[in-house]
C-alpha positions in Angstrom: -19.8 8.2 -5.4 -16.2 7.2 -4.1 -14.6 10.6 -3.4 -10.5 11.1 -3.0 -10.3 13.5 0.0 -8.4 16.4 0.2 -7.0 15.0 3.5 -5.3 12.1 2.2 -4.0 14.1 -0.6 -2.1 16.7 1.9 -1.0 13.5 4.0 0.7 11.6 0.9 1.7 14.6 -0.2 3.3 15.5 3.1 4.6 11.8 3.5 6.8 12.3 0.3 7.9 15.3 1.1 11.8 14.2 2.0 11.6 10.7 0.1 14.7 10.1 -2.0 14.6 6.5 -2.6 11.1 5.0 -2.3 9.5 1.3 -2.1 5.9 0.8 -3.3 4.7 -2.4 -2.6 1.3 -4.0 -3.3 -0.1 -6.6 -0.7 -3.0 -8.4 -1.3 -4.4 -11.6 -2.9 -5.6 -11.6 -6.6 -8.8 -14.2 -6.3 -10.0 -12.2 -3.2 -11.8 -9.1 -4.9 -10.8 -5.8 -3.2 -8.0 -7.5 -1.4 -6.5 -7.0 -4.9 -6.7 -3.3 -5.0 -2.9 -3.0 -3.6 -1.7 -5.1 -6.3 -3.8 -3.3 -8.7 -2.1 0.0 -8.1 1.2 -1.4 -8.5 0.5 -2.5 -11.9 -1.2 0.6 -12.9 2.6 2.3 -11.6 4.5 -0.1 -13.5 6.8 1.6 -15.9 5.2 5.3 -15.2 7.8 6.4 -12.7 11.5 6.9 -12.5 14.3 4.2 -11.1 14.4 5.9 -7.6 10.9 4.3 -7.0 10.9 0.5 -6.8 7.1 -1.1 -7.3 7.1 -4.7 -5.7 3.6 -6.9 -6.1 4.1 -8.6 -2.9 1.1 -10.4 -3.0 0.3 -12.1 0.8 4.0 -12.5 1.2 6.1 -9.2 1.3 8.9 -10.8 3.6 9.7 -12.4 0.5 11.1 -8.9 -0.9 12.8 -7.8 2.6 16.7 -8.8 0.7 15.0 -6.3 -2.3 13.9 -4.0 -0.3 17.1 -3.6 1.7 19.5 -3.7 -1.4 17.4 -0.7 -2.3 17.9 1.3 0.6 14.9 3.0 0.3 14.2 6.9 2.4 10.5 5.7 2.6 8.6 2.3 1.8 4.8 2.2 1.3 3.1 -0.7 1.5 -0.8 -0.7 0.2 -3.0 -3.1 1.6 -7.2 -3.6 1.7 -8.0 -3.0 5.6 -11.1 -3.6 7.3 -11.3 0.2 9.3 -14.7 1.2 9.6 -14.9 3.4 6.6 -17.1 3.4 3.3 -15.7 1.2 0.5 -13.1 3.1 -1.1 -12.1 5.3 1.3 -8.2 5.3 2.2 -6.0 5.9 4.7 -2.5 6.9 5.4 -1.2 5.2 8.7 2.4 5.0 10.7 3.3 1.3 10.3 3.9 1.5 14.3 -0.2 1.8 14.9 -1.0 -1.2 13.3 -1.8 -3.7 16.5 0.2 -6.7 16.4 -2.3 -9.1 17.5 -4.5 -8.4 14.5 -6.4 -12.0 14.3 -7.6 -11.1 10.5 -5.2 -11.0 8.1 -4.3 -12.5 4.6 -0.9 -12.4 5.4 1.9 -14.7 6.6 3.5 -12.4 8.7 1.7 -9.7 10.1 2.7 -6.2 9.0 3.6 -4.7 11.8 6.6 -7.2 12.1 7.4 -7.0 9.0 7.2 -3.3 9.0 9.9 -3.4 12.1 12.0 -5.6 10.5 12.2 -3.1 7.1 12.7 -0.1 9.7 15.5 -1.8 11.3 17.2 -3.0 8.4 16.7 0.2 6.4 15.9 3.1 8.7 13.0 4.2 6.3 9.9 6.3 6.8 7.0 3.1 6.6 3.6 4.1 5.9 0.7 1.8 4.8 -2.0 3.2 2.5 -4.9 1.5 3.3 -8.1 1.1 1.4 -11.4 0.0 3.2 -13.0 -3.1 1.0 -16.5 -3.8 0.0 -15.8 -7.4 -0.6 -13.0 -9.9 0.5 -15.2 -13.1 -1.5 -13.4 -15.4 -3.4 -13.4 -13.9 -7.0 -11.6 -11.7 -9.6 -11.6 -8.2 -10.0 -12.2 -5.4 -7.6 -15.6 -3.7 -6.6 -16.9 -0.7 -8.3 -16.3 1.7 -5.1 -12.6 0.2 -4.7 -11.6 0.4 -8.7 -12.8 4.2 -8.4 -10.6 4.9 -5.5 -7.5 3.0 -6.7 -7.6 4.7 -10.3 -7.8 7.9 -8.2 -4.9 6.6 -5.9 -3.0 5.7 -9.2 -3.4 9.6 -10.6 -2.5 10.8 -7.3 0.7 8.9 -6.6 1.9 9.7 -10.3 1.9 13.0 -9.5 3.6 12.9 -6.1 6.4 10.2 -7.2 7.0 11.4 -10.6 
């Protein structure tokens, strides 16, 4: 059973605590099963929160949003991502976009975050966090796996509340 812990709850939670102006953006690719699950979120958000959160479903390429990001001047941009971490599929984390290691060989993604995270702090001076969500399966395919669509309908109640 995919549980939502209490401690990611207190660390979102926390996160938002000062946001003003806030960017959510999905990253992930649609036809690779739980690298979906950002993506998924996004449009489970979409129309459910007020205009001082913007939802962008950046797919593999979230520089192409860096002009909408900025234009937005967001106080805080999360960017929600499947991550290979160690954990059991479903589980999430909250991380500092400054520990992600630039080298990462395995990624989806055109840029790597952390560069593109830098880029958004520069330009904006927002708080970036990614919410990461350990996969089961990053196959070619549709849809996500059962662990990962528990944890991102959880993820979906819990940033309504917080961002609402």
């Amino acid at each position: 059973m995919v549980r939502m812990t209490e401690s990611i709850k207190t660390e979102l939670k926390n996160w938002f605590a000062d946001a003003k102006r806030t960017v959510v953006a999905g990253i992930g690719n649609p036809i690779r099963t739980d690298d979906y699950v950002g993506l998924r979120i996004v449009e489970d958000l979409k129309e459910k929160l007020p205009a001082r959160v913007l939802l962008l479903e950046a797919e593999t390429v979230p520089e192409s949003y860096l002009s909408d990001i900025e234009d937005f001047q967001p106080s805080h941009v999360l960017l929600i991502d499947a991550a290979f971490l160690g954990l059991n599929p479903g589980d999430a984390c909250l991380l500092d976009a400054e520990k992600i290691d630039v080298s990462s060989a395995v990624t989806t993604h055109l840029l790597p975050l952390r560069v593109f995270c830098e880029y958004v702090k520069q330009a904006t001076g927002a708080k970036i966090g990614l919410l990461l969500i350990e996969p089961k399966s990053m196959e070619f395919g549709e849809g996500l796996t059962a662990q990962v669509k528990a944890s991102a309908d959880r993820l979906v109640k819990l940033l309504l509340d917080l961002l609402s």
